[in-house]
N, C-alpha and C positions, 0 to 999 in steps of 0.2 A: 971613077968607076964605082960604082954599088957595090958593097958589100952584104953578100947573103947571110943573116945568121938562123943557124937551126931554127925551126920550133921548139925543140925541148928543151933548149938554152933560153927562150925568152919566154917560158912558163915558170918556172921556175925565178927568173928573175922578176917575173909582176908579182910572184907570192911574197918572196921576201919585201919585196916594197910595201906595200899593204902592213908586213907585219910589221914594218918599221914608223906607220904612222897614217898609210895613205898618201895619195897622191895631194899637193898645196892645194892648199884653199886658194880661188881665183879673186884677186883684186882687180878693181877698177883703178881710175888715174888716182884718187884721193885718197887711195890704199885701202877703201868700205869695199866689206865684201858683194861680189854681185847678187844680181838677184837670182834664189836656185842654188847657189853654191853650200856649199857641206860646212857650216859652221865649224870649228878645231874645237874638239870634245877635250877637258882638261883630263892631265893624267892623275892617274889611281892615287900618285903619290901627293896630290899638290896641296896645299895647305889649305884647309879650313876655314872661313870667318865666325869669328865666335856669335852666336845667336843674342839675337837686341832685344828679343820678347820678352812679356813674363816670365817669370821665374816664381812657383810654389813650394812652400815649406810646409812638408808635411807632418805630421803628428806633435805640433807647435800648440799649447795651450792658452789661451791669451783671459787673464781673470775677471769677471767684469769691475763695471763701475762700480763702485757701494759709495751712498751718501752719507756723512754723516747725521745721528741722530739732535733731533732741533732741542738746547737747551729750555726746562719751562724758566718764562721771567721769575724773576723775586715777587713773594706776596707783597698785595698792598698792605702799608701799613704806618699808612697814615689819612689823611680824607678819602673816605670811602671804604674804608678798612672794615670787617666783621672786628666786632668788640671783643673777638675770643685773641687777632691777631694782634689786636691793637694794645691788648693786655699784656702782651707774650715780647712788645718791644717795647714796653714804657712800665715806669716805676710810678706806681700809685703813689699819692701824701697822704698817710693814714690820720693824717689831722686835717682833713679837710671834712666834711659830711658828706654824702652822696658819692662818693668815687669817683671826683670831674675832676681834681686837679693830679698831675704829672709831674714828679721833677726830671734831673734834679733843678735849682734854686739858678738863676737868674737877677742877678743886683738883688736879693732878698725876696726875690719874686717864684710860686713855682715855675716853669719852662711852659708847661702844657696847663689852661687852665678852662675854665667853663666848656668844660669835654661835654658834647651830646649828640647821644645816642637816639636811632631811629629805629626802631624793630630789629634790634642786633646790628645797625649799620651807623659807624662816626661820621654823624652830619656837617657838624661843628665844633670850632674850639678858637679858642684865643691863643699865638705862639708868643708867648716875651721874650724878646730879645734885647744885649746890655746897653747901653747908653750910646749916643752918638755912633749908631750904627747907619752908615749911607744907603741913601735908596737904593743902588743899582744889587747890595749886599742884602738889603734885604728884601728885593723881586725874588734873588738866589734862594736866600734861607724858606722865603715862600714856596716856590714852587719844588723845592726837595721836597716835601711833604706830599706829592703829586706825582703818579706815576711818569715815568721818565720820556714818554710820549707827550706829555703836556702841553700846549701852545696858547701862548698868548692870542685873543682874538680881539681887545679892547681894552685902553686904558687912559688914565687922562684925571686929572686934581679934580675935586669935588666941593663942592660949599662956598662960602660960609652954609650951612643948612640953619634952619630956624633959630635953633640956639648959639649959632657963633661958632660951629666945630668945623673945620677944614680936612681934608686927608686926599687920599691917593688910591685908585681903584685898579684893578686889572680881572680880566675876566678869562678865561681859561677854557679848554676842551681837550680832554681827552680820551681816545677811542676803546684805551682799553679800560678807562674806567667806566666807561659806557657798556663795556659788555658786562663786567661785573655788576654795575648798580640796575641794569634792564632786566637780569634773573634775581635782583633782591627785590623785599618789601617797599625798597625806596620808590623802586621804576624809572629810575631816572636814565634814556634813551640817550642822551647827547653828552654825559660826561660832561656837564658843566659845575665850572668851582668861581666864586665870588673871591675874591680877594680883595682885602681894607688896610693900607698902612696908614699907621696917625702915629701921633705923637702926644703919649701920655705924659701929665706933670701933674704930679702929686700939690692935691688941695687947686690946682684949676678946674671949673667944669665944663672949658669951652677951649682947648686948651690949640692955637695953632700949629697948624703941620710944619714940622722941618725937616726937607728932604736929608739931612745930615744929623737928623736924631730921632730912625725911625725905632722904635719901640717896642713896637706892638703890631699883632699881624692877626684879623682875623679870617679863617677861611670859612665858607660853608656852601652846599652840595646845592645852590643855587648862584643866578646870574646875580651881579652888582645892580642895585640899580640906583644912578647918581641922583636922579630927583629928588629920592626918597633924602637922601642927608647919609651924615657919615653915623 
């Protein structure tokens, strides 16, 4: 038999249900909820996920880049040198006439000798080096005299030339003697040096090269040219 219950007993009982969650969310067989049904709002209390976005730092200073300032190269001062620099790193022989030779002294020889000058600019010069010095030591001691960008472009043994003399030639460019010598009286645009190793013997006048006794070195603010002879 049916049991009646009040109405004011079962208004009261639909409030309190409500305030305890609401009536279930209705599931299908695979437990998804239907379509229309009241999604389960989570409670006031439930935990958080912590947020994955961006994240800004405020009133953070950051300094910029700064380059460092570009060292200038060392003066030239040797082929290609102004005669004021080329003064200021070599000791004159005050026994020589004209102010061409340099020590100091070399096997009895000065170091620096038929030094010349072009409108203020060292064009040429002979370097003596001591006895039984090897080629490969004295390419070295050549091109020290030559701004540190220097490159071989040419080289290769020469002669006999007319009179009997043999030697060793290399020829050279380099760019920043090319900038320097294009604003002097020289004008020379391509930074080229001549280089002539031989081998000097006292009382020969035709004297052969020995790659193992070069000697003598001369550079000047032009190309080699081998036909011409050593």
């Amino acid at each position: 038999m049916a049991v009646l219950v009040p109405l004011a007993v079962l208004v009261p009982l639909a409030l309190l249900a409500a305030a305890c969650g609401g009536s279930p969310t209705a599931t299908g067989a695979e437990g998804q909820p239907h379509a229309g049904a009241h999604p389960t709002v989570p409670r006031r209390d439930a935990p958080v996920a912590p947020s994955t976005g961006p994240t800004t730092t405020i009133g953070v200073s950051v300094p910029a880049a700064t380059t460092a300032p570009t060292a200038a190269p060392p003066p030239i001062t040797g082929i290609g040198a102004t005669s004021a620099a080329w003064d200021a790193h070599h000791t004159v022989d005050p026994k020589v006439p004209g102010g061409s030779a340099f020590g100091p002294t070399v096997d009895g020889q000065d170091e620096y000798t038929e030094v010349t000058a072009t409108n203020g600019i060292v064009t040429s010069f002979v370097l003596t080096l001591p006895s039984d010095t090897s080629q490969p030591v004295a390419e070295q001691k050549a091109l020290a005299q030559l701004p540190s960008d220097a490159v071989v472009t040419a080289s290769g043994p020469v002669g006999p030339d007319a009179v009997g003399n043999t030697c060793f030639y290399l020829d050279t460019t380099s760019a920043r003697l090319a900038r320097a010598l294009a604003t002097s009286p020289v004008g020379d645009t391509q930074g080229v040096v001549g280089i002539e190793l031989a081998t000097n013997t006292v009382g020969v006048a035709a004297a052969p090269y020995n790659p193992g006794n070069v000697n003598s070195v001369t550079l000047a603010t032009e190309a080699f040219v081998p036909s011409n002879g050593c």
